[in-house]
N, C-alpha and C positions, 0 to 999 in steps of 0.2 A: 954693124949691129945685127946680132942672132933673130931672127923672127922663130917664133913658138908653130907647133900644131895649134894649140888652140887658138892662136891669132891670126892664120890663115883660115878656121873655120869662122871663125867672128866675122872675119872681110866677106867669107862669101856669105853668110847667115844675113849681115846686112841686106844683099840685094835678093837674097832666095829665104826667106824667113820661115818656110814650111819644110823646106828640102832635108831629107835624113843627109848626113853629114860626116864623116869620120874621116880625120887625117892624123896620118900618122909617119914617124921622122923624129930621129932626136942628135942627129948632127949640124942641127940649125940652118941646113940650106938645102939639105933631099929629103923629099918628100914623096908619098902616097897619098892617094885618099878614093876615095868614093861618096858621090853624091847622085842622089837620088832625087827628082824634082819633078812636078809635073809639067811646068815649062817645058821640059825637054819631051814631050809628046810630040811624032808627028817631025821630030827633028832628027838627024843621023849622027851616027856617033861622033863626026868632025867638028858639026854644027855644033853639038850638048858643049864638047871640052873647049871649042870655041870663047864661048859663051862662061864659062866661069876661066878660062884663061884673060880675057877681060877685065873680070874683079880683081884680079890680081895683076895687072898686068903691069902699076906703079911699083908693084914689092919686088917682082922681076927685073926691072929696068932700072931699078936704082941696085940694088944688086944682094939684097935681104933673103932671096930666095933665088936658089940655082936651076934646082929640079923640082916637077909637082907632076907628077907619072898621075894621069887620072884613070879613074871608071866612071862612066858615067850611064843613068839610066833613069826612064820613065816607070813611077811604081808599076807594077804587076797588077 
């Protein structure tokens, strides 16, 4: 089953309901994206993609998503 961009931002939107958000991908399993959170203050850049590799990390393991290539970063 294909998973969408916007249902990878939906899964992370659940646990980061503030965080600017943008993923992008329209071959149903490589993906971009960039997120922006204030959670990720004070954390390094392994720690941030750590940490929303997690929310996702059931879409990966069953096998709905291949690749999710992140940025990630504490607003400015």
């Amino acid at each position: 089953m294909a998973i969408s961009a916007r249902d990878i931002e939906a899964l992370i939107r659940e646990k980061m309901p503030n965080a600017t958000i943008q993923i992008e991908g329209d071959d149903g399993v490589h993906f971009q994206g960039l997120v922006i959170d204030e959670s990720f203050r004070g954390m390094n850049r392994i720690q941030q993609q750590r940490s929303v590799m997690a929310i996702i990390k059931p879409k990966v393991d069953s096998g709905e998503i291949h690749a999710l290539g992140l940025t990630t970063r504490a607003p400015e």
